[in-house]
DONU-249857 format. One record per residue (C-alpha): residue number from 1; z, x negated, y negated. Coordinates in pm, 1 decimal. Example, Ala and Ser with C-alpha at 12.3 -4.5 7.8 and 13.67 -1.06 7.14 Angstrom:
 pos       pz       px       py
   1    780.0  -1230.0    450.0
   2    714.0  -1367.0    106.0
***
This chain:
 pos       pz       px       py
   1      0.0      0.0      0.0
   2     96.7   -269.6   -221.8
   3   -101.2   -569.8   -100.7
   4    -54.8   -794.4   -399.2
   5    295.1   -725.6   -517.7
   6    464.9  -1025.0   -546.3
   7    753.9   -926.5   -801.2
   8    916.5   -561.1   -840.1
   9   1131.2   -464.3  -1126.7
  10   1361.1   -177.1  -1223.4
  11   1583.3   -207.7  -1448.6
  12   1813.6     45.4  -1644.7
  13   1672.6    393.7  -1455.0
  14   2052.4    586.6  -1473.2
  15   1934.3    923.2  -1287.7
  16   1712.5    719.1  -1017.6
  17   1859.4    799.4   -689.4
  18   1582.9    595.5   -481.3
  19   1223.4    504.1   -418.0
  20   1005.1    764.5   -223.9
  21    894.9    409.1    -24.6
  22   1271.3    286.7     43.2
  23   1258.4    313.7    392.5
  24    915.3    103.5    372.4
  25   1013.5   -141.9    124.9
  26   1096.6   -369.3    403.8
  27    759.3   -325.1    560.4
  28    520.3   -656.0    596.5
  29    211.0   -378.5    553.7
  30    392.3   -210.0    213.4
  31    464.9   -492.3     62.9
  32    308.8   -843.3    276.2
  33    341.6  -1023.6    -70.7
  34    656.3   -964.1   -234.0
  35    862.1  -1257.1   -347.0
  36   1067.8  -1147.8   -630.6
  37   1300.8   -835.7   -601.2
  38   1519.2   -694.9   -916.0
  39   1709.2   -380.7   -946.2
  40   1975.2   -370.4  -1246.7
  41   2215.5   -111.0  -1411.2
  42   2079.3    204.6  -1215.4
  43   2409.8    351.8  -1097.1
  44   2326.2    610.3   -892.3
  45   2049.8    428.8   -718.4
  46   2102.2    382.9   -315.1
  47   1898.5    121.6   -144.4
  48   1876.9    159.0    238.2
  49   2051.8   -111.7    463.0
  50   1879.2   -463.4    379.0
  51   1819.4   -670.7    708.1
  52   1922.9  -1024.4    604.7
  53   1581.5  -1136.6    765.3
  54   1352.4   -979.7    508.3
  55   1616.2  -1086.1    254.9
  56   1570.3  -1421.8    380.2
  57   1185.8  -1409.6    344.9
  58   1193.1  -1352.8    -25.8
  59   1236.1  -1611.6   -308.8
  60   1487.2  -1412.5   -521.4
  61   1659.1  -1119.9   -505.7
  62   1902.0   -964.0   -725.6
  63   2054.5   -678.7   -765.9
  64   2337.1   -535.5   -999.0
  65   2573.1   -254.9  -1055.0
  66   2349.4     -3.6   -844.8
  67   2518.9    242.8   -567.3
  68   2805.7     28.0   -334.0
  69   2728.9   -305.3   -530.8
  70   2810.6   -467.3   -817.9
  71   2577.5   -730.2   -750.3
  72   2368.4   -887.4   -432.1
  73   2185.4  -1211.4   -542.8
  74   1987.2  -1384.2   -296.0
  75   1838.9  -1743.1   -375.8
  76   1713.1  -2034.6   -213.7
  77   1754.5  -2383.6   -328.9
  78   1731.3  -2756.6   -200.5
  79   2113.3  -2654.1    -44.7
  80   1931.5  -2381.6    136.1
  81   1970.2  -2041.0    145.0
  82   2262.4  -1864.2    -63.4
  83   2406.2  -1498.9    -93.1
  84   2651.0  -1356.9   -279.7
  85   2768.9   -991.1   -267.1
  86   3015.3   -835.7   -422.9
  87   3069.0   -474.6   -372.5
  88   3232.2   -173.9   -522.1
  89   3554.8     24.0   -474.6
  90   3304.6    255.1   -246.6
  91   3195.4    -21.8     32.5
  92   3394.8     13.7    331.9
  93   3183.4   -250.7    506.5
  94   2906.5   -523.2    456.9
  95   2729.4   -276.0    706.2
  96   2679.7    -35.4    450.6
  97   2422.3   -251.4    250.4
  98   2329.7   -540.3    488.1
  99   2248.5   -607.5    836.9
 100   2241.4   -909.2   1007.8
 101   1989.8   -845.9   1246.4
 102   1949.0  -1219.3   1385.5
 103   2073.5  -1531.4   1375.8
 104   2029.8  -1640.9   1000.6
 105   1950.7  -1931.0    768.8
 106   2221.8  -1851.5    524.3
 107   2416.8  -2197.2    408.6
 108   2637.8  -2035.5    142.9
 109   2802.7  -1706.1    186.1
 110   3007.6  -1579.2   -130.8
 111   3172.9  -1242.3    -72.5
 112   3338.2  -1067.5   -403.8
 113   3585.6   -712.4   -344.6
 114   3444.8   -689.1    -27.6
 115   3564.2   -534.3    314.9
 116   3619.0   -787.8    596.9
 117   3377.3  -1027.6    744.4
 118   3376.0   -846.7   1138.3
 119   3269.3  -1087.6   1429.3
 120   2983.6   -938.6   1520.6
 121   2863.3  -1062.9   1178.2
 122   3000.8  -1408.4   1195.4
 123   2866.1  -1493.9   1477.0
 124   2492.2  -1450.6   1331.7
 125   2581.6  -1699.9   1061.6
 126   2474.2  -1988.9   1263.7
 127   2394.3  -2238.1    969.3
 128   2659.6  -2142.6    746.0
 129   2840.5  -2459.5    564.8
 130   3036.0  -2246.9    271.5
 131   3193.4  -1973.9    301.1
 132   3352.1  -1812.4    -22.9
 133   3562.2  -1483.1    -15.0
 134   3752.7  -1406.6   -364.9
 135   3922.0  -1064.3   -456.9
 136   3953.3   -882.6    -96.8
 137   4179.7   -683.8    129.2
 138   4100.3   -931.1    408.5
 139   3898.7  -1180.0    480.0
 140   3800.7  -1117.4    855.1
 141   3874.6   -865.7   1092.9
 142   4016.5   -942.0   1439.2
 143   3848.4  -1209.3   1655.7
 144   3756.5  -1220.8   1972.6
 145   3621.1  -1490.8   2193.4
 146   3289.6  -1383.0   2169.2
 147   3019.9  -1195.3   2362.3
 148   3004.9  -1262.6   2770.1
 149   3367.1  -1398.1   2692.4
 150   3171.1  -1703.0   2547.2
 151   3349.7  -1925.7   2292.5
 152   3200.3  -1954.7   1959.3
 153   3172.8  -2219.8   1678.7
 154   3042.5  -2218.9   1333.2
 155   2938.9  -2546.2   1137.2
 156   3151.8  -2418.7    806.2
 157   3222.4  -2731.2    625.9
 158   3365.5  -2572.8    318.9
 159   3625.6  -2264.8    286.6
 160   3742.2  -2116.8    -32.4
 161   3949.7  -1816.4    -25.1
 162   4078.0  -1672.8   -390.7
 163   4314.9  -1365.4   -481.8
 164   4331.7  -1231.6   -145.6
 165   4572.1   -967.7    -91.7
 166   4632.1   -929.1    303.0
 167   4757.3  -1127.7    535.8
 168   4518.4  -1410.0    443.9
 169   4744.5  -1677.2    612.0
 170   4758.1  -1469.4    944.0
 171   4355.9  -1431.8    893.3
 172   4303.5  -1791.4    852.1
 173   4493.3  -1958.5   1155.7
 174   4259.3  -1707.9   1320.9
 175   3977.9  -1864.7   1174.3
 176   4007.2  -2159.2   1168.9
 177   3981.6  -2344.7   1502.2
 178   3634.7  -2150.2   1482.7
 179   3519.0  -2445.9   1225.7
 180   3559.5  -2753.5   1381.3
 181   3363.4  -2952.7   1093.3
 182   3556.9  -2810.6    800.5
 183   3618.2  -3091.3    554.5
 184   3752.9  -2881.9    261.1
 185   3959.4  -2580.0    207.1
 186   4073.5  -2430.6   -108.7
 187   4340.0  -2170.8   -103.4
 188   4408.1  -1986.2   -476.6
 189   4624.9  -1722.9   -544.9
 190   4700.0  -1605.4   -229.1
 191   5046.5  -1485.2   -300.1
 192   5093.4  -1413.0     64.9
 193   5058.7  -1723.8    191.6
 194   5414.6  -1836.5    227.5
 195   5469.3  -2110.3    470.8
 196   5217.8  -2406.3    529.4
 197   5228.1  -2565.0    928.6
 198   4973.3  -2860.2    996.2
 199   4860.0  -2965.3   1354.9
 200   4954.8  -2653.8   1535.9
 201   4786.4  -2603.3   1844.6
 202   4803.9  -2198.0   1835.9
 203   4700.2  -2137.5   2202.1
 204   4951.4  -2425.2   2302.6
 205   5220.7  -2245.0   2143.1
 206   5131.2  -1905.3   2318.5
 207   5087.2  -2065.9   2624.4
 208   5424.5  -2286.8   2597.8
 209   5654.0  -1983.3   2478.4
 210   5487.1  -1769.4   2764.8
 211   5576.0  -2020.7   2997.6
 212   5951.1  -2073.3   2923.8
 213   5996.7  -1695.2   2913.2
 214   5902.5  -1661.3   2593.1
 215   6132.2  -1327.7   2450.6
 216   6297.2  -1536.9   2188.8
 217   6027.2  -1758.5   2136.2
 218   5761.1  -1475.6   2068.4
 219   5972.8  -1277.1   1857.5
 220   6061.4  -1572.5   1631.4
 221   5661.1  -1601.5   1632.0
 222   5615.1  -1297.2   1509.2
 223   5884.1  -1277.8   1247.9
 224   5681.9  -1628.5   1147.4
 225   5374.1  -1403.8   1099.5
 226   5503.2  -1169.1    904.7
 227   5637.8  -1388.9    677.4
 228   5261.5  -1546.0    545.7
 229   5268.9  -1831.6    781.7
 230   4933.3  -2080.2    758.9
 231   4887.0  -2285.6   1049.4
 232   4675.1  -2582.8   1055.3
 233   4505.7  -2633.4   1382.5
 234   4475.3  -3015.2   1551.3
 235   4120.4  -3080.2   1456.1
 236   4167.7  -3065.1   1074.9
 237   4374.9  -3353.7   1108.2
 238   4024.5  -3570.0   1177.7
 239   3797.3  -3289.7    991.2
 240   3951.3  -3199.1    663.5
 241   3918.6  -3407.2    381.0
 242   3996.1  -3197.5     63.6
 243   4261.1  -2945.8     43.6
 244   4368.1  -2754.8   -270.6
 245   4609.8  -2480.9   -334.9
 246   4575.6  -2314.9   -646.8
 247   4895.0  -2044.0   -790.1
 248   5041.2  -1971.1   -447.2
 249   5419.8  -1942.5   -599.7
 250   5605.9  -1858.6   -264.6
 251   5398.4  -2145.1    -47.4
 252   5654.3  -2377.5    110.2
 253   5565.5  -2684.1    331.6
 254   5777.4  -2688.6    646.2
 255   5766.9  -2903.8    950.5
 256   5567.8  -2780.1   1275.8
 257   5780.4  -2577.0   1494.5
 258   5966.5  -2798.6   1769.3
 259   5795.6  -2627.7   2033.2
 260   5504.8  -2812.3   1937.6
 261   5605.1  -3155.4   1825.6
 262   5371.1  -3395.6   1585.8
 263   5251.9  -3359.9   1242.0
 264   5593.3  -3443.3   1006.4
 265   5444.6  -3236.4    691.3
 266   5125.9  -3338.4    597.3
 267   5076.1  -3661.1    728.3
 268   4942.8  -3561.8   1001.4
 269   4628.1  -3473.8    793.7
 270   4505.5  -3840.9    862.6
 271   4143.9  -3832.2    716.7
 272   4273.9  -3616.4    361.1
 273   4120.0  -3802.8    104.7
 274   4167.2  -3524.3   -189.1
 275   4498.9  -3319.2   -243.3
 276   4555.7  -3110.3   -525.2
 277   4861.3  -2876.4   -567.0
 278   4918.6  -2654.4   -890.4
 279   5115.9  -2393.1   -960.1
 280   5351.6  -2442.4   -630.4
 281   5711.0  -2481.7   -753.9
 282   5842.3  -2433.9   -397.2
 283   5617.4  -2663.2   -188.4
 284   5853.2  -2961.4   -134.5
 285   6168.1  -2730.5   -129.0
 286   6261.5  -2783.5    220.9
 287   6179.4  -3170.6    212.5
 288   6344.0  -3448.2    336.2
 289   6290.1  -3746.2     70.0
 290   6425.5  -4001.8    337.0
 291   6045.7  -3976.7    459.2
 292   5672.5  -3991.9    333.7
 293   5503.3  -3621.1    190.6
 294   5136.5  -3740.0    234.4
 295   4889.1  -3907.8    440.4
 296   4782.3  -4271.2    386.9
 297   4464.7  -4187.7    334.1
 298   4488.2  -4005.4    -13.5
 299   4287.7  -4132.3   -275.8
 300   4347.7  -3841.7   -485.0
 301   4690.2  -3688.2   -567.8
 302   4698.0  -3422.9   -838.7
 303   5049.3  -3245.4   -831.4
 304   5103.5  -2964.5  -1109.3
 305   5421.5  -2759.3  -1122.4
 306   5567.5  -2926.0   -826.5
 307   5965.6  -2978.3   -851.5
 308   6168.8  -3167.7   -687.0
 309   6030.9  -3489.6   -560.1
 310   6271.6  -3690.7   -814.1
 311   6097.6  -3994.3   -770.6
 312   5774.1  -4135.7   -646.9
 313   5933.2  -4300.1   -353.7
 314   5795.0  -4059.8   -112.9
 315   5424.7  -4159.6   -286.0
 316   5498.2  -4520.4   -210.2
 317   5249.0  -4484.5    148.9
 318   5000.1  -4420.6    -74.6
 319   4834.4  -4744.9    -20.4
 320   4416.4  -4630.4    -68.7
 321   4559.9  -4365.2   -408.5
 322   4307.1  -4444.8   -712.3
 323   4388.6  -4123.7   -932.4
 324   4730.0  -3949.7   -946.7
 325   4829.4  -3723.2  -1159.8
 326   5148.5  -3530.9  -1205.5
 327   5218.2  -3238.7  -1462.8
 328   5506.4  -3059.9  -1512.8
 329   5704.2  -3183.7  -1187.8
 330   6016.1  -3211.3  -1311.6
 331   6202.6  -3330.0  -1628.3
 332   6427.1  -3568.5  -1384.0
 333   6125.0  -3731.6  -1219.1
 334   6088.2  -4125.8  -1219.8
 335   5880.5  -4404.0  -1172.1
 336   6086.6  -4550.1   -901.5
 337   5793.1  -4628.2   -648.6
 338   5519.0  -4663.4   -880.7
 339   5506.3  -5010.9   -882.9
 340   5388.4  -5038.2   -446.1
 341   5055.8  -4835.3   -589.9
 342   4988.8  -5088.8   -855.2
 343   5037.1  -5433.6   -667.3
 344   4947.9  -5575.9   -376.2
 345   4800.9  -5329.4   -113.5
 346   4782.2  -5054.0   -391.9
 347   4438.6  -4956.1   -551.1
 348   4560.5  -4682.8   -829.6
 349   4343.1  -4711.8  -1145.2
 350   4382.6  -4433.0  -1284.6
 351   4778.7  -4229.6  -1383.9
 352   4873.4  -3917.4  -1530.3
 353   5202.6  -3798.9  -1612.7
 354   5262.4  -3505.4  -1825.2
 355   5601.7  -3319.6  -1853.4
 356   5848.9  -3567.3  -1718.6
 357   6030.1  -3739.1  -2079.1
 358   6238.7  -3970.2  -1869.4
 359   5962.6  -4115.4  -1604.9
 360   5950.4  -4484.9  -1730.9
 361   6304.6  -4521.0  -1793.5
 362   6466.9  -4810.8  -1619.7
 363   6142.4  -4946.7  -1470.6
 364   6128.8  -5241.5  -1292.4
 365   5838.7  -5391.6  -1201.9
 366   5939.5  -5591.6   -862.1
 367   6292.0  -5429.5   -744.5
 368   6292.7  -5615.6   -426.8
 369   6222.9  -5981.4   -610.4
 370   6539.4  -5896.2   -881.1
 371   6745.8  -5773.1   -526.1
 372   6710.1  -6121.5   -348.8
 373   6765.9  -6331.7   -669.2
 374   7060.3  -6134.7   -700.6
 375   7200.5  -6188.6   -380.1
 376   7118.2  -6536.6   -374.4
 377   7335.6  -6625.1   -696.2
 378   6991.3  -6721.1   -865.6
 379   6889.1  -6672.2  -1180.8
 380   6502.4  -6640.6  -1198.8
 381   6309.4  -6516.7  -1435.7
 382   6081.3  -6244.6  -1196.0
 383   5732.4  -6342.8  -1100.9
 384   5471.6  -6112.7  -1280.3
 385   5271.5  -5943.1  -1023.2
 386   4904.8  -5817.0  -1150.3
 387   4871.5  -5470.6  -1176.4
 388   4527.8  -5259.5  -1065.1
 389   4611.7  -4977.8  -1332.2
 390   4307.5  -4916.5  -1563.4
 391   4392.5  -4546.4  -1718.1
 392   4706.8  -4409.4  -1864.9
 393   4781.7  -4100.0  -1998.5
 394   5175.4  -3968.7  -2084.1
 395   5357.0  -3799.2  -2296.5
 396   5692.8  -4008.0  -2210.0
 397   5592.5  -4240.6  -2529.9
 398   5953.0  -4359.1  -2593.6
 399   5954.3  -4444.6  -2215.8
 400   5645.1  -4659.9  -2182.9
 401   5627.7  -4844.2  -2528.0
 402   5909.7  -5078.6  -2401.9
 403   5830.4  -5444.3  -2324.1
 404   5917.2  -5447.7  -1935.7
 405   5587.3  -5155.4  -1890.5
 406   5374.8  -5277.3  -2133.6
 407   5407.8  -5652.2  -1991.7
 408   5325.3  -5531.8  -1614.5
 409   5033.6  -5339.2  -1780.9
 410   4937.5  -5595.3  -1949.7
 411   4629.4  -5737.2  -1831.4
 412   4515.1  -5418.8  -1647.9
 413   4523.7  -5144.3  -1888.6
 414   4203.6  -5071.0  -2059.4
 415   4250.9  -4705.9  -2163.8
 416   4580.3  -4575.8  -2300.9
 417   4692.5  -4176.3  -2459.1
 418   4973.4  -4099.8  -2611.2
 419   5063.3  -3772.3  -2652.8
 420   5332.6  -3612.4  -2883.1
 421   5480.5  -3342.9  -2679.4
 422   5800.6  -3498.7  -2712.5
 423   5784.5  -3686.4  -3019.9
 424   5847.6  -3419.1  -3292.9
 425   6049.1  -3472.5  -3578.4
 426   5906.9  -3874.8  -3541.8
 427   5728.5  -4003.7  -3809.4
 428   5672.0  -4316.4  -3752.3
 429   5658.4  -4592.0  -3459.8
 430   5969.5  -4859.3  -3451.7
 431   5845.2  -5192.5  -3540.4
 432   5968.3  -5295.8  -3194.6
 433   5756.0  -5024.3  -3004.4
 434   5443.8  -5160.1  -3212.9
 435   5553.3  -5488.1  -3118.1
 436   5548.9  -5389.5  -2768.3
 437   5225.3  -5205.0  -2760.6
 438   5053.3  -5543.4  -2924.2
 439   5143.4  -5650.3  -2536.4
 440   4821.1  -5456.1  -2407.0
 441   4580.7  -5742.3  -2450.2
 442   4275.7  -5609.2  -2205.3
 443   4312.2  -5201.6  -2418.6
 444   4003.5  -5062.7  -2518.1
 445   4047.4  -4715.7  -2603.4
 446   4346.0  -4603.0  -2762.1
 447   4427.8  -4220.5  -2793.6
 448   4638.2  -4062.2  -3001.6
 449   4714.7  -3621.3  -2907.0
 450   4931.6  -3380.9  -3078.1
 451   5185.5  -3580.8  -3250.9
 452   5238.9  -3341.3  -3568.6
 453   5558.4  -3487.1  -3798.2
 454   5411.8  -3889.9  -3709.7
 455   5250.0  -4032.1  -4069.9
 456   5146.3  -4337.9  -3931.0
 457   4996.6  -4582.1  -3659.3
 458   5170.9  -4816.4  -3480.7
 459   5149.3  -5130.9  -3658.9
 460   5013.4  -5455.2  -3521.7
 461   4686.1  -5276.2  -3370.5
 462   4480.8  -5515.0  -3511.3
 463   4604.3  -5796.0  -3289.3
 464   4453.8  -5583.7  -2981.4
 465   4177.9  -5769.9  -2992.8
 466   4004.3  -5607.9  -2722.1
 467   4009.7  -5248.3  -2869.8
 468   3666.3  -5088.6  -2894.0
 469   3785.0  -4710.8  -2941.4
 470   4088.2  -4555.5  -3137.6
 471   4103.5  -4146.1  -3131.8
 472   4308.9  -3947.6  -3370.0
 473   4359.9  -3614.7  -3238.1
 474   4577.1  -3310.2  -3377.8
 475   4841.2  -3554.7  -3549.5
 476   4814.7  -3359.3  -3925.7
 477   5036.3  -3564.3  -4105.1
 478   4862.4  -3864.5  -4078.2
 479   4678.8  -3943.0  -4444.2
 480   4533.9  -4274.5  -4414.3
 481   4547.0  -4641.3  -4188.2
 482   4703.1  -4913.7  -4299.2
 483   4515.1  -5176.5  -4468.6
 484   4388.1  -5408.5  -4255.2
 485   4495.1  -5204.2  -3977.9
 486   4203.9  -5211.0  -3727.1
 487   4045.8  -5477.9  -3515.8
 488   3762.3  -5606.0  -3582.0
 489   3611.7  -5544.7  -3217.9
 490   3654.8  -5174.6  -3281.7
 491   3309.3  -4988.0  -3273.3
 492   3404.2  -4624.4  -3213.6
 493   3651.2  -4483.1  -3464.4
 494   3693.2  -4072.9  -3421.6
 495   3966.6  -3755.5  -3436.8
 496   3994.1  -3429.9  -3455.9
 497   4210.2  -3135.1  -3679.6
 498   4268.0  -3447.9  -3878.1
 499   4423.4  -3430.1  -4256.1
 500   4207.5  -3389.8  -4572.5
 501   4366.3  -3711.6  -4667.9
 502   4211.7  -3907.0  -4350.9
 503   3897.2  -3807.5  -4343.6
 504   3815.4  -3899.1  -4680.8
 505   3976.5  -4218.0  -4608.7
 506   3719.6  -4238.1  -4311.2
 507   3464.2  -4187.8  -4499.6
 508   3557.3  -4447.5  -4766.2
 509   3564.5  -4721.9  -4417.2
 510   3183.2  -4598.5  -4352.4
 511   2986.6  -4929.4  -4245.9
 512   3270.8  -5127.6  -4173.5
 513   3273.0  -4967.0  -3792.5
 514   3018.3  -4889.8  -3594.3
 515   3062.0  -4529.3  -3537.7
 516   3297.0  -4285.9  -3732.9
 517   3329.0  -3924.7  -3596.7
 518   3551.2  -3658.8  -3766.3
 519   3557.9  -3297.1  -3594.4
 520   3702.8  -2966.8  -3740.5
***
């Protein structure tokens, strides 16, 4: 009928229940051309069940707020073939509007306030690799072993799950041993998950309780289930190598049960190479800071909201970390431990830590060294160790601008920001703490965030002779720089929400640097 088609529009038709050619619209001889399908903002309009097949045949195909969907996009891409749906308060299942009618192509799934993935349908997505799921009752239904009692495995490398609101964590141990290449899971706002296991072999555990009469063990089991337990199965511990939790307030890390023994918190993840926890006060609640949190093999840590750790002792493992960051986790945290990360056998580069005032208080650089002088009745002066730190951003300024951190740092540190948070009512730096930062020989950028009573710089930055950036950034009171303030290897001078007062003083330093960049 339509033998040349290749794109079909409609587009804002409010009374149009549905083409007189629906049922035909998947037809090869209606349509043997079609590449391009679009149907937007026609609420009432009902378009028969979609095989994924024909879907998959097409370029592009999207459609918005019609009848059961909000939107069904359809694309394909050098990652392959992706598909997001997201219905309506109306779809009671993907069945409604879709049919997976063979085994598919489909690399990225993204499903959006929609009813339960059923097995019947998962086991059709034979080339999945992502598999998204945000804003649902559940995120699959119950699971079987498979058809002819077969068992079944997906090649799902990637898992992000977002605002749930069953029992996601019940759901997921489910799941998972299904996906024995997953390498990274990301878990937001799932306010039921409430207990984190790793290295859990489930059908061990049935098996074992069943076998030692299991009453006591099986109800404790299920009282576990009920209370949002996640379990981890053993092949993450080789598989997974980013994990992120994201606003889960009542999650809690606990060790495996001691029916099944291994694991010891997350260590047991042995290949994690990315962790990032925000917004999980409770996580390390029920830990015992006589041993290790993480595995060795982190070489990114970012912890947000976490209390309790105290210091960064448990961290010390960490021997591959290049990028830690810590916000908010804890006004009592310290530094103790640091300095393993930063010397020999460490590799961080790159430190964040936001929140804690106290962290660099009483540092010392080489603990051990200062113990056996000290119990040798020797006075030594302690051997300076190089350190591998190349970023540093804190708001514990009072902390780290005394000489003990700033010498360790010394020949490392090549960016540096300093931010006000607890600084107000300062207006100036101590000549001892400009003294100090003069220490930083190998700084390049300098940053300066948020400190609003300080009127002036540090002195002494022009002996930094390595500086090739200084940033001024909300700090209002600041009119002008000293005279004679600035290195002369500085090329990049910038800030922003500065004074009136500064920038026409940075304008009246035009041509003497390289680059000068005020912003509103």
């Amino acid at each position: 009928m339509f033998p040349l088609l290749q794109v079909l529009v409609i587009r804002e038709c409010p009374k149009l229940l549905g083409l007189p050619f629906s049922n035909h619209i998947i037809s090869p001889d209606w349509f043997p051309k079609l590449q391009d399908l679009e149907i937007c903002d026609c609420p009432e309009f009902f378009l028969s069940v979609i095989p994924m097949s024909w879907i998959e045949s097409l370029r592009h195909v999207l459609i918005l707020r019609v009848k059961l969907l909000q939107r069904l996009q359809c694309s394909k891409s050098s990652d392959g073939v992706n598909l997001l749906i997201e219905g309506t308060d109306d779809l009671h299942s993907i069945d409604q509007v879709l049919v997976f009618d063979k085994e598919t192509g489909l690399e990225k799934l993204t499903l959006e306030k929609c009813p339960p993935l059923e097995l019947k349908h998962l086991l059709m997505l034979t080339s999945l690799r992502t598999l998204t799921v945000e804003n649902s009752v559940g995120l699959v239904g119950p699971l079987g072993r498979g058809e002819d009692d077969v068992e079944w495995l997906l090649p799902v490398e990637h898992i992000k799950i977002k605002h749930m609101k069953g029992n996601s964590g019940e759901e997921l141990t489910e799941l998972l041993p299904h996906f024995p290449k997953l390498s990274k899971l990301e878990i937001w706002m799932c306010k039921n998950i409430k207990k984190l296991v790793d290295g859990v072999d489930v059908q061990q555990k049935t098996s074992e309780a069943s076998e030692m009469g299991g009453g006591e063990i099986t109800a404790a089991a299920a009282e576990e289930e009920d209370d949002g337990v996640l379990l981890f199965p053993p092949h993450l511990c080789d598989s997974l190598r980013e994990l992120e939790f994201f606003r889960c307030e009542e999650l809690v890390q606990v060790d495996p049960p001691t029916l099944v023994p291994g694991g010891g918190w997350l260590q047991a993840l042995r290949s994690l190479q990315r962790l990032t926890i925000r917004g999980s006060p409770k996580f390390l609640s029920t830990f015992s800071f006589s041993r290790h949190i993480f595995p060795s093999s982190l070489q990114f840590l970012v912890l947000w909201d976490v209390k309790g750790m105290g210091t960064l002792e448990p961290l010390s493992n960490l021997s591959s970390l290049t990028r830690l960051e810590l916000y908010c986790c804890g006004e009592d945290l310290k530094c103790q431990g640091l300095w393993s990360l930063l010397t020999t056998g460490g590799h961080l580069k790159e430190l964040k830590v936001m929140g804690s005032p106290g962290f660099f208080s009483d540092w010392d650089p080489n603990p051990r060294r200062a113990l056996e002088d000290a119990e040798g009745g020797e006075e030594q002066q302690t051997q300076l160790v190089s350190s591998t730190l190349r970023e540093l951003k804190t708001n514990d300024v009072t902390g780290l601008l005394a000489a003990p951190v700033c010498r360790s740092l010394s020949s490392s540190l090549t960016k540096l920001e300093l931010w006000g948070s607890w600084c107000e009512g300062i207006e100036r730096f101590s000549k001892e703490q400009g003294d100090v930062l003069q220490l930083l020989s190998s700084l390049q950028e300098l940053w300066f965030w948020n400190f609003k009573d300080l009127q002036q710089l540090p002195t002494g930055l022009r002996n930094l002779t390595s500086l090739k950036r200084l940033s001024v950034n909300y700090c209002p009171a600041i009119s002008s720089l000293p005279n004679d303030a600035l290195p002369d290897s500085l090329e990049k001078l910038d800030g922003t929400k500065c004074s009136k007062e500064l920038k026409q003083y940075c304008r009246g330093v035009v041509g003497t640097i390289p680059e000068i960049n005020i912003y509103d």
